[in-house]
N, C-alpha and C positions, 0 to 999 in steps of 0.2 A: 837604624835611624832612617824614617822617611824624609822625603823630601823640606815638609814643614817645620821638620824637628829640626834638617840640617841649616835650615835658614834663620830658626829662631836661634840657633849655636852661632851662629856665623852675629849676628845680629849683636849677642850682648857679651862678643867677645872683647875686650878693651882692647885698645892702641897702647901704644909705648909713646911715655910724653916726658921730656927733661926741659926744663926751664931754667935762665939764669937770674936767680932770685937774691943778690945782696941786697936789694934794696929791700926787701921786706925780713920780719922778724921771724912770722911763723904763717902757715897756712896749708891748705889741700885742695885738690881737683877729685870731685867726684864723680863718678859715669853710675850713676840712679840703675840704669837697665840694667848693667854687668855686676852690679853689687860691690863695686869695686873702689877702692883708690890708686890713681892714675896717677899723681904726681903728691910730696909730700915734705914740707920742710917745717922740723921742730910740733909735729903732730900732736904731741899730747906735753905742750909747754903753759902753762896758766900765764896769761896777758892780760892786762888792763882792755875792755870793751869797746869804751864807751857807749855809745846810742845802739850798738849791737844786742844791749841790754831790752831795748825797745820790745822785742823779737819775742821773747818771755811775756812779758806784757799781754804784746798782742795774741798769744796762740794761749793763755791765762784764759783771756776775754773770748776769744772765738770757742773755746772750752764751754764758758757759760753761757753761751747763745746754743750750741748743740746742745746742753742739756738743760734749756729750757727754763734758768737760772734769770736768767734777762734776756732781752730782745734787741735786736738794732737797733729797734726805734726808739727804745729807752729812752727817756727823757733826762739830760742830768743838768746841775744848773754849778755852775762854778763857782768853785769856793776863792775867797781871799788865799787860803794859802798856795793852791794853785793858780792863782793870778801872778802872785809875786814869785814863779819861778825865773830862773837867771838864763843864761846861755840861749841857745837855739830853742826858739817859741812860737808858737800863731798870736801870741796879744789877745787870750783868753780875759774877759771882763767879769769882775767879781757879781753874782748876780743872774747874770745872761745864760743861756739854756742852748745846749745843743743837744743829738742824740750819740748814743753806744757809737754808732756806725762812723758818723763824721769826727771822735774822738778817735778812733783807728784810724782814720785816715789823715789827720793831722799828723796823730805819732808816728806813722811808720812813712808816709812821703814828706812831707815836713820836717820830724825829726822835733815836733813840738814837745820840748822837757814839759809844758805848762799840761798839754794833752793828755800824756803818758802821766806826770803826779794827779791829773782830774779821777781817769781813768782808775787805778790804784784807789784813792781814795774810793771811790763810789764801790767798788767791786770787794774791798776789804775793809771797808771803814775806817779805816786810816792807810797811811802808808807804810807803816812799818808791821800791821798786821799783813798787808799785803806782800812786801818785801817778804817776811816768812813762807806766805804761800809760793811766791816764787821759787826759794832754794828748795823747799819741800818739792816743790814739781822736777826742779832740775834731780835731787836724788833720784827721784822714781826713774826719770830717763836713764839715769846709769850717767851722767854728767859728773864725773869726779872729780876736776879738777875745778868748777865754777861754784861763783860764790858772790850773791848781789846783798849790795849796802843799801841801794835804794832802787828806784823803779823806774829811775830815766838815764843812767849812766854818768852826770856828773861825777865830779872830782870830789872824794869823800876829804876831809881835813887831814887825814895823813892817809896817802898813798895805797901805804899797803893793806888800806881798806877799800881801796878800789875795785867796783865790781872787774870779775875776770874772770876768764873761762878759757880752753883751747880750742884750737882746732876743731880737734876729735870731738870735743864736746858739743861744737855751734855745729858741727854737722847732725851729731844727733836731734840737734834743736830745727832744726832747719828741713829733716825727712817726715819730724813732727807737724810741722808749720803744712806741708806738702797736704795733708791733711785735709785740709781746711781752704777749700777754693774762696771760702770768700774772703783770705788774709791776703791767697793771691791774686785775686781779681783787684785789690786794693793794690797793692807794690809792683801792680806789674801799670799802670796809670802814671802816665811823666807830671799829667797835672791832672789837677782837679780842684771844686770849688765848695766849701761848705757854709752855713749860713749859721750865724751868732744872734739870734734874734731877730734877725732878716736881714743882716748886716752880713754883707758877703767876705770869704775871706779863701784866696788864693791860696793855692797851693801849691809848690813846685817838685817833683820826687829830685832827692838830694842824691839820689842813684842817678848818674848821666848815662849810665847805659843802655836805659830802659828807654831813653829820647832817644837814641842813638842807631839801636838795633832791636828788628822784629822780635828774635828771638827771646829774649831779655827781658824775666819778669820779674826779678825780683833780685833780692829782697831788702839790704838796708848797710844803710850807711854808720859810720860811726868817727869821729874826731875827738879827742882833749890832746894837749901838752903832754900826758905821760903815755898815753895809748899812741900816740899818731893818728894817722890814717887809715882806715880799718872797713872791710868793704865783702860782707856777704851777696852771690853773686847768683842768680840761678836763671838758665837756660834751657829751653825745649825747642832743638829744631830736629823735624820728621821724625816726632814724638821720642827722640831721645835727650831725657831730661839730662844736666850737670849741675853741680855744685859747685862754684868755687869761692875758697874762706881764704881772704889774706889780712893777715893784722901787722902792723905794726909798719904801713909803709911811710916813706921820706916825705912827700908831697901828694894834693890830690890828682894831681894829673899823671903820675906815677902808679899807683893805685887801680886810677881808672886804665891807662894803658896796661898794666900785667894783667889785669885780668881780662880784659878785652884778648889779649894775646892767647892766655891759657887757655880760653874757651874757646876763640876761635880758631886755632891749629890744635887741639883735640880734634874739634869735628872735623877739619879736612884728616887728618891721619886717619880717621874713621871713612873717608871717604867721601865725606857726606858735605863737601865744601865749607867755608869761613863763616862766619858771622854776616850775614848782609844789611849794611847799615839803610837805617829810613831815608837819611840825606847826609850828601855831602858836607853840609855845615854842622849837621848833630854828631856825623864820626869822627869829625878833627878835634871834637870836644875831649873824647878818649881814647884814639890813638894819633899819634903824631903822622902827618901824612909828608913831614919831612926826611923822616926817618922810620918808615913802616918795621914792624916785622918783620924777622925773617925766616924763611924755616929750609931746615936742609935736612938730607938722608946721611947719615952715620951710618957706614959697615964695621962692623967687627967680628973680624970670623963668620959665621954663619947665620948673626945676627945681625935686624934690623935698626935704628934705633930714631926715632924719630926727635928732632932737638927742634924746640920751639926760642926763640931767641926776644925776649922781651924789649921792648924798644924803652925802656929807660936805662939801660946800656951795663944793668951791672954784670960780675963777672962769676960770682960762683953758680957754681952746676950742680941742682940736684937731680937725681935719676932715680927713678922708679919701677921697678922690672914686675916683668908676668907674675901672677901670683901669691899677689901683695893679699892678704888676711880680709874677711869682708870686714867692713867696719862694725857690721853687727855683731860680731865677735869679739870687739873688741870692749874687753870689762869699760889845766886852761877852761875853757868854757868850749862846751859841745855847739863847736859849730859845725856839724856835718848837713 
């Protein structure tokens, strides 16, 4: 092995990452470069999404812009029955005309349900033809465990009709999404502004970490009563990308702090230093700077182990050792 080879070995060798994760239900840390999973609790468990559902939606749409299906600029003019959707919305007006582009960018930093049912409708002609297309996309990916009722993640009328997917599965979804820079050039924006017939309308990314920290571009948020708090997370810094999926956590500030944790003591165990927030005001958003982090070295025998300690303080420990399988092998109202 020459020199190049032994540095690109060295390179997308993963770390060893254990986190104390009661507070959340299910989720994973992915290291993109090493093909790896790095940390992992309840991996391939089906959950309620909510607005994680968005995700589908948009990589649907960015699907038929590559193939020439429709265009950003599309023109679509909103229907009454995307007006009257409920939960987390921009106050789409029955009537009034946006394009393709600024409906993705509603859905996916807003978390606009009205956006994501415009979207669906226009792209499937209804939303329940489109809701089809979506599970149909999720089988091709190899998504086994997910299963959407509708095309924004609300609360379906009994429960266990609620869209859901795993882990395992929103990571597939998510290397998919990778794809497609212009899904991330949208999710990685704290804000931004789109226009309703020349009628401006704000937008703020419901991801705080993407305010918070350089690295952190994506990707989306999700909330109901039966999902909790649910928070896909993705990170490039000195071009090494991660992944981290956590569903089902206690609170948002919980949420935001594990995963600020898990990404940023991966990259120092890698070496490669923390997370470096944009301002002192946007990183007290997602980690507590009363109670930081902690992170310490574990010996055992002749092993290393690197323990990341999340500051919402719970207690159980999952661990994830060298040589974990690549993934590719492997078969209320949303207010987020």
């Amino acid at each position: 092995m020459d020199a190049a080879d032994s540095e690109n070995a060295n390179y997308c060798q993963p770390a060893e990452i254990s986190l104390y994760d009661k507070s959340i239900r299910a989720g994973l840390l992915y290291d993109v470069s090493a093909d790896a999973v790095v940390w992992e609790k309840n991996r391939n468990q089906a959950l309620p999404i909510a607005s994680l559902t968005k995700m589908m939606v948009a990589l649907i749409a960015a699907e038929d812009i590559a193939a020439g299906k429709v265009r950003p600029d599309s023109i679509v003019t909103v229907t009454p029955e995307a007006a009257k959707m409920n939960g987390s919305k921009v106050y789409l007006r029955p009537g009034c005309c946006l394009t393709v582009e600024e409906l993705l960018k509603a859905a996916l930093i807003s978390s606009g349900n009205d956006a994501a049912y415009l979207l669906a409708q226009f792209l499937g002609g209804s939303e329940s033809v489109f809701v089809k297309r979506m599970n149909r996309r999720a089988a091709q990916l190899g998504m086994k465990d997910t299963a959407y009722s509708n095309a924004t993640g609300m609360p379906a009328r009994d429960s266990r009709d609620d869209n859901h997917s795993s882990p395992s599965d929103l990571l597939l979804l998510s290397l998919e999404m990778l794809k497609h820079e212009n899904l991330l050039e949208i999710t990685s924006m704290s804000k931004a502004v789109i226009t309703q017939d020349n009628r401006a309308i704000q937008l703020r990314n419901h991801n705080g970490l993407v305010a918070a920290y350089d690295d952190v571009d994506g990707f989306k948020t999700g909330f109901t009563l039966n999902a909790r708090y649910c928070l896909i997370a993705t990170a490039n810094k000195g071009g090494r990308r991660l992944i981290s999926i956590a569903l089902g956590v206690s609170d948002r500030i919980v949420r935001n702090q594990f995963t600020a944790t898990a990404i940023s003591h991966y990259y120092e165990a890698l070496g490669m230093g923390g997370l470096e927030p944009k301002t002192g005001f946007a990183a007290a958003q997602c980690v507590n700077k009363h109670n930081p982090p902690v992170s310490r070295t574990v010996k055992k025998a002749t092993r290393e182990t690197t323990v990341a300690t999340a500051s919402a303080g719970a207690e159980r420990l999952h661990q994830v050792r060298r040589g974990i399988p690549s993934i590719k092998s492997q078969p209320g109202m949303d207010a987020a």
